[in-house]
C-alpha positions in Angstrom: 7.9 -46.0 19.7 5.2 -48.5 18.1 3.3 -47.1 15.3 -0.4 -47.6 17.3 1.2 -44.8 19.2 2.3 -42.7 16.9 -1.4 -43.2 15.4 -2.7 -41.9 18.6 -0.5 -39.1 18.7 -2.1 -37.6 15.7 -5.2 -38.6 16.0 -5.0 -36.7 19.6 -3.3 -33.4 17.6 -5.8 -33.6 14.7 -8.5 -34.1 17.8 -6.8 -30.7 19.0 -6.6 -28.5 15.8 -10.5 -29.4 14.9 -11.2 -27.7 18.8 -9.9 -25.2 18.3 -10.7 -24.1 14.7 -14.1 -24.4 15.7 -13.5 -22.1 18.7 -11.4 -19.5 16.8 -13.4 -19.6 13.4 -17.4 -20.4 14.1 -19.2 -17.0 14.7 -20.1 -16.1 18.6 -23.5 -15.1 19.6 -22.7 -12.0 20.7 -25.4 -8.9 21.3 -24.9 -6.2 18.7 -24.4 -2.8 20.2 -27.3 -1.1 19.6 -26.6 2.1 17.3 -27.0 5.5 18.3 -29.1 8.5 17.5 -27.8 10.4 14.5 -27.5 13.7 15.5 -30.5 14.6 12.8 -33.2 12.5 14.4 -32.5 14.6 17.7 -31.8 17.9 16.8 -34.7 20.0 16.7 -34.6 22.9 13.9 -37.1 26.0 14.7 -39.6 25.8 11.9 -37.7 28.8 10.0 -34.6 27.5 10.1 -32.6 28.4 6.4 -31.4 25.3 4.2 -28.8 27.3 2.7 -26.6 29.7 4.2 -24.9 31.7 1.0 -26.6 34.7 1.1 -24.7 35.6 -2.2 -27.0 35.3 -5.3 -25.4 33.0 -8.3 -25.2 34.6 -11.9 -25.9 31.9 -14.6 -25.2 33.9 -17.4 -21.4 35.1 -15.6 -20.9 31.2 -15.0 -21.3 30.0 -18.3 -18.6 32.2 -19.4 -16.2 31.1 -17.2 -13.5 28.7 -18.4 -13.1 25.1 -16.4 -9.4 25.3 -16.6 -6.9 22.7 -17.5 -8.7 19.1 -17.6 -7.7 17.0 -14.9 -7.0 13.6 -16.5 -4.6 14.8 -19.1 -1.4 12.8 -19.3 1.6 15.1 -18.0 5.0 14.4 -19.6 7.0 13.7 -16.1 10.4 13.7 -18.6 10.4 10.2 -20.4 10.0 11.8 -24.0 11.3 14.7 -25.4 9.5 17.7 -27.6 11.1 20.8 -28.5 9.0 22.6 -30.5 5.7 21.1 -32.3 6.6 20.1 -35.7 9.6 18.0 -34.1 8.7 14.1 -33.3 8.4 12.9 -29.6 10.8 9.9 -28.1 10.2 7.9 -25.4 12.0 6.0 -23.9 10.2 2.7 -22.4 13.3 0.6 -21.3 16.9 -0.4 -21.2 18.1 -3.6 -21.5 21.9 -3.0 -20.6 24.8 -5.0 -21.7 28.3 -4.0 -21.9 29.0 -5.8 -25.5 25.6 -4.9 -27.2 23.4 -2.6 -25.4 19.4 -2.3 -26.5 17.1 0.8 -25.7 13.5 0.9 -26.3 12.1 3.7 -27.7 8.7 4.9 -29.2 8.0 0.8 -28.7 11.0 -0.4 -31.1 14.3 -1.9 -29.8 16.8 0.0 -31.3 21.2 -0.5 -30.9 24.0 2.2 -31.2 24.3 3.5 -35.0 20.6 3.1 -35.6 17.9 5.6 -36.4 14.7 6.4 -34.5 13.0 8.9 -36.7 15.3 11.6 -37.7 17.5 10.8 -34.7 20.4 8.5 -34.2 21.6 6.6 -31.7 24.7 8.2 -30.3 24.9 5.9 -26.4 22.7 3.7 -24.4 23.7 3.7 -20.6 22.6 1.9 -17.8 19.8 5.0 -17.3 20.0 7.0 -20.1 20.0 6.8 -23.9 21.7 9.9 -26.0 20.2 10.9 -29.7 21.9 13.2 -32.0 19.0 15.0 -33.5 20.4 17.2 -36.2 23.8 17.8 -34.1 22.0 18.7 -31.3 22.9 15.9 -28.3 19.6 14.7 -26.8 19.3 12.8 -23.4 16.6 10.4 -22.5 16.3 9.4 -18.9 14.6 5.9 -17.1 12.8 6.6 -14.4 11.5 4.6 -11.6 7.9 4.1 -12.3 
């Protein structure tokens, strides 16, 4: 095959990928569908008609005594820390970098190894999903969860 034909061969392709981006990509002159009534601009309400259909009367000074309840954008503990009572400090656990010689466990943002302290709490085992403290001989369990 010469190499004027192979010229002409693309030339004819790149003649045939400009036709049809510009029939698949330019915008159509098409008529817009015209849009329809909104159901306002037809009904027809009787001149008495009532705006508001609570025939209950609102107390002010009963609903400025009510509580709002619990706020909506607190954070919720979904079990990645651990508190069990208030004066006692709060772990959590952000990641586990697992090795079978020298494991590492994140928690409360510091990387932390078996034997060492996080608080008042040492580092009893790191798994491959869980890290275990021994907080004043009590055995305490911090899980990973998929986040």
């Amino acid at each position: 095959m010469s190499e004027r034909f192979r010229k002409g061969i693309v030339f004819g392709a790149l003649l045939l990928a400009i036709a049809w981006g510009m029939y698949n990509f330019l915008p159509k002159n098409e008529p817009k569908p015209t849009p329809l009534a909104s159901p306002l601009e037809t009904a027809v309400l009787p001149a008495t008609a009532r705006l508001n259909a609570v025939e209950k009367s609102i107390n002010i000074a009963e609903m400025k005594n009510k509580s709002w309840g619990d706020d909506p954008f607190r954070a919720i503990n979904k079990g990645t820390g651990y508190r069990a009572s208030s004066d006692e400090p709060r772990w959590k656990l952000s990641g586990i970098v697992y090795n079978s010689i020298k494991p590492l466990a994140i928690i409360n943002g510091k990387s932390v190894t078996v034997g060492q302290k996080v608080g008042n709490a040492t580092v009893v085992e790191i798994g491959q999903k869980s890290v275990t403290l021994d907080h004043s001989g009590t055995k305490v369990t911090l899980k990973v969860f998929r986040g």
